[in-house]
C-alpha positions in Angstrom: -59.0 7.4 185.2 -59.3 5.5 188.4 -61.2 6.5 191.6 -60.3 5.2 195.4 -57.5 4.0 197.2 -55.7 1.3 196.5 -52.5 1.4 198.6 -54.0 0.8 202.4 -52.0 -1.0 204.1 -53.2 -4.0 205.2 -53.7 -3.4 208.6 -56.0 -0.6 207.8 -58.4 -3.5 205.7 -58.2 -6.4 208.4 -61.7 -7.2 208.3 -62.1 -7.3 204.3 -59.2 -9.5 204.1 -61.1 -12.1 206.8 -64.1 -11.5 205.3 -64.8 -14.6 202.6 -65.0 -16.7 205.7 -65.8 -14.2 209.5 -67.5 -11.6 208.1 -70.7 -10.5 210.1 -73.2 -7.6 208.5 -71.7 -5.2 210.9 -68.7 -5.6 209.3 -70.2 -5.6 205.6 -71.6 -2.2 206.4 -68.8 -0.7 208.4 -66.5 -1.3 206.2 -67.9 -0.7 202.6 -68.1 3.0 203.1 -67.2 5.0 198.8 -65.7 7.8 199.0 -65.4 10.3 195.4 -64.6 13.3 197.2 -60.5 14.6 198.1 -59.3 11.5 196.4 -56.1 11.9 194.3 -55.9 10.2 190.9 -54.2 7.2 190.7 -51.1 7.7 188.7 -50.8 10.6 191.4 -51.0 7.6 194.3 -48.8 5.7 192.5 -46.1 8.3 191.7 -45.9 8.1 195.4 -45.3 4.2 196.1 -41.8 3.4 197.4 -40.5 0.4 195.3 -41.2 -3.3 195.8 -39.2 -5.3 198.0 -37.1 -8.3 196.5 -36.3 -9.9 199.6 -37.6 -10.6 203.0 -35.8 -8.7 205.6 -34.3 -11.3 208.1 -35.5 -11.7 211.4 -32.9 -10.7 214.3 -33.6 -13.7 216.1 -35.1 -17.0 214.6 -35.6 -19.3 217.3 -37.8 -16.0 219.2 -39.6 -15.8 215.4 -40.3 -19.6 215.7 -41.2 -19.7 219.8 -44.2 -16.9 219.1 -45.5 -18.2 216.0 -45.8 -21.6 217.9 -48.0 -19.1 220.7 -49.8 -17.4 218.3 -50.9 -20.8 216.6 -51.5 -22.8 220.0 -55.1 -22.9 220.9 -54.9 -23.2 224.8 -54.8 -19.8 225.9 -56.3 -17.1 224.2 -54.0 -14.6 226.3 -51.0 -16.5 225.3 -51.6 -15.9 221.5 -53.0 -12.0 221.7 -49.4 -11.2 223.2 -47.7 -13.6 220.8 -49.5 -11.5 218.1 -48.8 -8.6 219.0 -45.0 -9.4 219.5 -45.1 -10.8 215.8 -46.6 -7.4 214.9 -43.8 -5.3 216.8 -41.2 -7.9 214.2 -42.8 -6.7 211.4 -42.3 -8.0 207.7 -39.5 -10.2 209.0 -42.1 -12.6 210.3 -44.0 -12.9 207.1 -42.0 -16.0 206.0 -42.8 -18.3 208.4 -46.1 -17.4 209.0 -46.6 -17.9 205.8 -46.1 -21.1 205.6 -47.6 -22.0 209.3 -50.7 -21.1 207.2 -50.2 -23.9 204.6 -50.2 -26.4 208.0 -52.2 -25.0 210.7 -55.8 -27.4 211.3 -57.3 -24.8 213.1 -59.3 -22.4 211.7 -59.4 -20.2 214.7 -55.4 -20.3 214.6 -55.3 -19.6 210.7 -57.6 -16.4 211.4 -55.0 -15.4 213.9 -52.0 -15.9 211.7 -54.0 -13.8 208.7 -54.4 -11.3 211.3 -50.7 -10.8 212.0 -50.0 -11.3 208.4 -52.4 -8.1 207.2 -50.7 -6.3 210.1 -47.1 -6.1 208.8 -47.4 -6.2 205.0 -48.5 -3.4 202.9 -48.4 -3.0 199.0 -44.5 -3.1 198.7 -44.5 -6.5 199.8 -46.9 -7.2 196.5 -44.3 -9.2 194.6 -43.2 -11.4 197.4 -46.4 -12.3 198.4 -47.3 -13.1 194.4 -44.6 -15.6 195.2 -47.2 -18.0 197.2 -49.4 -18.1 194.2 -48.6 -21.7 193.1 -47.9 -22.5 196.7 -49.1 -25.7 197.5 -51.4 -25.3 200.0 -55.4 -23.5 199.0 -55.6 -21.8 202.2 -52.2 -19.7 200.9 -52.9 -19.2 197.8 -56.3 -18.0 198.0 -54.4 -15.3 200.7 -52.2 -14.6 198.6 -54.2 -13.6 195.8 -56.7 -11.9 198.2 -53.9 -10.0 199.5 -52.6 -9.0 196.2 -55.6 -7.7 194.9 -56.1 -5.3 197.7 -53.1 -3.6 197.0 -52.8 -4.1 192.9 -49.8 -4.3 191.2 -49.9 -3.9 187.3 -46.3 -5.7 187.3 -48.2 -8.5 188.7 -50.6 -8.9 185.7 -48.4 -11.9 183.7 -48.5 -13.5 186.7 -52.1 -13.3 187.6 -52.9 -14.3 184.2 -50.8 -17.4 184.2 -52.7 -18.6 187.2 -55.9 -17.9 185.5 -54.5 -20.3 182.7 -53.5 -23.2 184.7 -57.2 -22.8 186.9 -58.9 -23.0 183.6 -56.9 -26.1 182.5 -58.0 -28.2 185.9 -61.6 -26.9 185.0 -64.0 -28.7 187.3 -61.2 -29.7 189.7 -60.1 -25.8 190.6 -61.9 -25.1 193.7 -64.3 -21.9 193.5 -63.1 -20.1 196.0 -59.5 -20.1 194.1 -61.2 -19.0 191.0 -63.0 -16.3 193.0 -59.3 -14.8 194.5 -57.9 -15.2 191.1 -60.8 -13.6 189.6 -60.2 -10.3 191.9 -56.7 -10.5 191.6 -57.4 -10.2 187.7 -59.8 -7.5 188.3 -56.9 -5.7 190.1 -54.8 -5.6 187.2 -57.2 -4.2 184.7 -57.8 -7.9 183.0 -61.7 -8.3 182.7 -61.9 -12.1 182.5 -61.7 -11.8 186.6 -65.6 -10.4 186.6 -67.0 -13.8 185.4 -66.0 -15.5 188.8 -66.2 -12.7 191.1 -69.9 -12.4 189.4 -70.3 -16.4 189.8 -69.4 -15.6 193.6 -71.5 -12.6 194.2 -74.7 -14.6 193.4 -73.5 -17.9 195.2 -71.8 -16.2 198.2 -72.3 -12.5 198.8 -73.5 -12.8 202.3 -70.0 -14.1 203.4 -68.1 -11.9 200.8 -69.2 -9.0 200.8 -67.3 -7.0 202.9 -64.0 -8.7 200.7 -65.2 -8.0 197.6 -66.6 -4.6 198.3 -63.0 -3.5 199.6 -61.0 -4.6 196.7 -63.2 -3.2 194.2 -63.6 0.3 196.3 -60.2 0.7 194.9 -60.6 -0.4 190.9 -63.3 2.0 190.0 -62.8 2.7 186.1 -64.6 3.3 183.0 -63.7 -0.2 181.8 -65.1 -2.0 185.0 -68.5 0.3 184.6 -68.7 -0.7 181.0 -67.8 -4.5 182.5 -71.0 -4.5 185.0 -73.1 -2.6 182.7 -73.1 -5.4 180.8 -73.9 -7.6 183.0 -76.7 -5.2 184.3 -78.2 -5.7 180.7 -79.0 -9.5 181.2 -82.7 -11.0 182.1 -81.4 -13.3 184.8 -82.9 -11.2 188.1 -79.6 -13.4 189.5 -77.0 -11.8 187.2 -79.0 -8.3 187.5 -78.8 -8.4 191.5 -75.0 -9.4 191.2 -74.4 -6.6 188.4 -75.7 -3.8 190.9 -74.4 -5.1 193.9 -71.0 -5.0 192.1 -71.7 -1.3 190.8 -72.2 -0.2 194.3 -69.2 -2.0 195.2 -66.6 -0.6 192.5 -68.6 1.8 189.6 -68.7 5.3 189.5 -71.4 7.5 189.2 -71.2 7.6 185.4 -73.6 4.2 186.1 -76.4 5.6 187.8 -78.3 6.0 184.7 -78.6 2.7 183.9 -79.8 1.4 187.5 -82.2 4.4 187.6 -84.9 2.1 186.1 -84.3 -0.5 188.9 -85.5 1.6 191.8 -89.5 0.8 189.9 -88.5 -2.4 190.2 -91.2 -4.8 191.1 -88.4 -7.2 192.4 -88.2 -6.2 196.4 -84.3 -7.5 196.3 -83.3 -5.2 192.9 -84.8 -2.0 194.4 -83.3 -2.8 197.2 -79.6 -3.1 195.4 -80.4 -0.2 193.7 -80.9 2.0 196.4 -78.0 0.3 197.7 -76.1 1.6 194.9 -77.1 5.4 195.2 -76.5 5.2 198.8 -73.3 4.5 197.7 -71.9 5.9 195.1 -73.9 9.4 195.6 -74.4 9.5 199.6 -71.1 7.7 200.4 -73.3 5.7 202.9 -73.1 2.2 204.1 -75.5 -0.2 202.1 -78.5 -1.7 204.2 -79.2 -5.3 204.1 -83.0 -5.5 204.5 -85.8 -3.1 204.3 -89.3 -3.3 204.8 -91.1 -3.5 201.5 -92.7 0.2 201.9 -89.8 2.5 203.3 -87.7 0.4 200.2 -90.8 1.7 197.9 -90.1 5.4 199.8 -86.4 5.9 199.5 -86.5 4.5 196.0 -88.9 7.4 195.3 -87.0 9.6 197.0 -83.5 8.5 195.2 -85.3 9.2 191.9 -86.2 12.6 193.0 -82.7 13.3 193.0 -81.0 11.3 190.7 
């Protein structure tokens, strides 16, 4: 059975779905919070869901759609694009389309950040099938979106799909970019295929400063027997790299059925994998936010005084 939520609307997760790229440590921490306790189980959650949508709704007035999207991307005045986004917020899903594909041709990076912004505010998990839509889309910057954005809110019926982009990633081999492998890897991971830990692994040692606030918010909401069994694994090799990515992926989405296993990693002699395992009981027993960087002998103190516990 699953533990955590994984039906937040997107508004609720802005940060984590900025987070490959803006993310600062007060976000990482802020926003990584586990929480076990007064959750429902997941077929519960998902008895719940109202049903995908099939369509866009339509806007009630395109050339008004069109006029703020062209304020919300402008760079001049950054007054001029907070009340274009919040007018594209008030449309609601409507807008979607457009800004959508504004994100495929927008240059500026601080106007793409905007328009994810607006796009996390109006979509939610019903949406999951029309965004899946923009997988092959032409342009990286909305595809890796779109996959991002899917595996935040997974959708099982999405799992051919996912997989199909796995397969045509695999077959450009050194040509796919990383960062597409990396979405596609969590979109994978969303929908209960394993072969998505391999990048997301690949992306934890190469890139967890900038992602992880991203990937600790889609895997807060995937936590599963399988995916224990999954990092355990990894948590098995000799590579202090693979070890460190194996426990900061347990705290990010294993349950406490792991704790056993990284027990032995608080008398580490490796300053970084005590760290990441105290990190781990911090979150997965304490349900506190992970720290960064501690001095070598208050890490040597809490790991004694997480074994004393554990």
């Amino acid at each position: 059975m699953r533990h955590g939520p994984r039906t937040w609307p997107l508004a609720l997760g802005l940060g984590l779905a900025l987070a490959s790229m803006h993310a600062t440590p007060g976000q990482a921490t802020a926003e990584s919070r586990t929480v076990f306790a007064g959750q429902e189980p997941q077929e519960k959650q998902e008895e719940k869901l109202p049903p995908k949508l099939t369509a866009w709704p339509n806007p009630k007035s395109q050339a008004e759609l069109k006029d703020q999207v062209a304020r919300l991307r402008q760079d001049r005045s950054k007054d001029v694009a907070a009340e274009a986004q919040k007018t594209l917020t008030a449309m609601g899903s409507c807008a979607a389309p457009l800004l959508v594909r504004s994100l495929g041709k927008e240059k500026s990076k601080a106007a793409r950040e905007r328009i994810r912004v607006v796009l996390a505010s109006i979509l939610d998990q019903q949406h999951s099938r029309l965004i899946a839509e923009s997988f092959d889309d032409k342009s990286l910057d909305v595809r890796v979106w779109a996959l991002i954005t899917v595996s935040r809110t997974p959708d099982p019926g999405l799992q051919k799909a996912v997989q199909s982009h796995w397969k045509k990633l695999a077959k450009r081999g050194a040509k796919a970019e990383e960062v597409e492998r990396y979405a596609t890897g969590l979109c994978l991971l969303s929908v209960q295929d394993p072969q998505g830990l391999e990048p997301v692994v690949s992306a934890t040692i190469a890139h967890w400063k900038e992602r992880a606030p991203q990937i600790r918010g889609v895997l807060n909401g995937l936590r599963s027997a399988a995916l224990d069994k999954a990092l355990l694994e990894h948590l098995k090799a000799d590579d202090r790299k693979l070890q460190s990515a194996a426990l900061r992926l347990i705290a990010a989405g294993g349950t406490p059925a792991t704790l056993s296993a990284v027990a032995p990693f608080l008398d580490s002699g490796n300053p970084t994998l005590r760290i990441d395992a105290i990190n781990v009981c911090r979150m997965l027993v304490a349900g506190e936010a992970p720290l960064d960087r501690l001095p070598v002998f208050e890490a040597i103190e809490r790991a004694k005084a997480w074994k004393a516990k554990l």
